[in-house]
N, C-alpha and C positions, 0 to 999 in steps of 0.2 A: 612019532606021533602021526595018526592015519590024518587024512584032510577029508573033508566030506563037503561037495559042494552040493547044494539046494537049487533049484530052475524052480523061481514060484510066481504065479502074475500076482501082478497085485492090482487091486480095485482102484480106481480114479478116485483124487481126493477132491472132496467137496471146495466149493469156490475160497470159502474161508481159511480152508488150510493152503490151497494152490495158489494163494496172494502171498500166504506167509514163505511158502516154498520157495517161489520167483522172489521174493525180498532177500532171502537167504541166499539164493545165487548171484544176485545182484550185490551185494553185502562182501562177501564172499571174493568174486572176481578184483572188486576193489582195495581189499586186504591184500590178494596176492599183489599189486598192481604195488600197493604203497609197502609191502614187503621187500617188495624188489628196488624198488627207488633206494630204500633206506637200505641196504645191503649194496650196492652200489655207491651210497655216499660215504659209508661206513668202509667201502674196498674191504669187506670178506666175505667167506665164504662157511664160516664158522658157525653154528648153530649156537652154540656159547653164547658167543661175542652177541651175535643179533637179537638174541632173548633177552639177553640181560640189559643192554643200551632201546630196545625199543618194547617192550612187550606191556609194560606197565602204561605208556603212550596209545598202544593197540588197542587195549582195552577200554579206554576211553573213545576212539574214535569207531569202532567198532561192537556191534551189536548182534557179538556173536557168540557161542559158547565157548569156552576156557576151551576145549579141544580143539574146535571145527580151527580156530583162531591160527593154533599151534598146527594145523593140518596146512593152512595158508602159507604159514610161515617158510615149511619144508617146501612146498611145492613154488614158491617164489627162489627160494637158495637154491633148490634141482636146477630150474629153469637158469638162473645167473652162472651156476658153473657149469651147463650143457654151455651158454654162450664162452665163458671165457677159455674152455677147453678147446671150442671150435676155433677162437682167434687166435689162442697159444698156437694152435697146428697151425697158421697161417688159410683157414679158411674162413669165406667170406660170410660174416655175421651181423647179425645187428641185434642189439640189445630186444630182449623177448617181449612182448606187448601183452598183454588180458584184454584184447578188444571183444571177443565173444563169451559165451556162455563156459564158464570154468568149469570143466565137472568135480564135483565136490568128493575130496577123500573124508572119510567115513571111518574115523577107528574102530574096533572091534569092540571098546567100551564106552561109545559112544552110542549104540543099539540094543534096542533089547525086543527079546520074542515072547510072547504069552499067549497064551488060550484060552478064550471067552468061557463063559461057560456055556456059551450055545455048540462047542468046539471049534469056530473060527481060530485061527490063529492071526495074530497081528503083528507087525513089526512097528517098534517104534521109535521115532527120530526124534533129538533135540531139534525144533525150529522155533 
């Protein structure tokens, strides 16, 4: 399968979608944050295990889409076995934090591309 990568700018979005954006990072950072707590109280590292004992709770506390959700999820368990692989080896760790801005993983079916009929092209995001 070839890979074809795209370099495109993209326009500034207007005040109303750029509230919604920073909401969603913010939204976001704190899924990974209570991802990680609950994989931590639950001691695994199981993608299984974590969806099935918290995701239907996620959903509720969280105002985010079914994906981005499940994007959170993985990058909170990434994070908890980079630390417990570090402590296994005997170096010095400390449980991962989300004190700054998360960058948001993006599945490939969570975007979509279209062309105006003016031929703009746009990308478009669940927020």
């Amino acid at each position: 399968m070839q890979t074809v990568t795209l370099k495109v700018k993209l326009l500034s979005p207007n005040k109303g979608k750029l509230e919604k954006m920073v909401r969603m990072l913010e939204t976001y950072r704190k899924a990974c944050t209570w991802f990680l707590e609950q994989a931590e109280t639950l001691n695994t590292t199981s993608r299984a295990k974590l969806n099935r004992e918290t995701y239907h709770k996620a959903c509720e506390l969280f105002d985010l889409n079914r994906a981005t959700l499940q994007c959170a999820m993985l990058k909170a368990l990434s994070a908890y076995r980079s630390y417990l692989s570090r402590t296994k080896n005997g170096k010095k760790s400390s449980l991962p934090k989300f004190d700054r801005i998360v960058p948001v993983m993006v599945r490939q079916d969570c975007y979509s591309i279209h062309q105006l009929p003016s031929g703009t092209w746009v990308i478009k995001f669940p927020v």
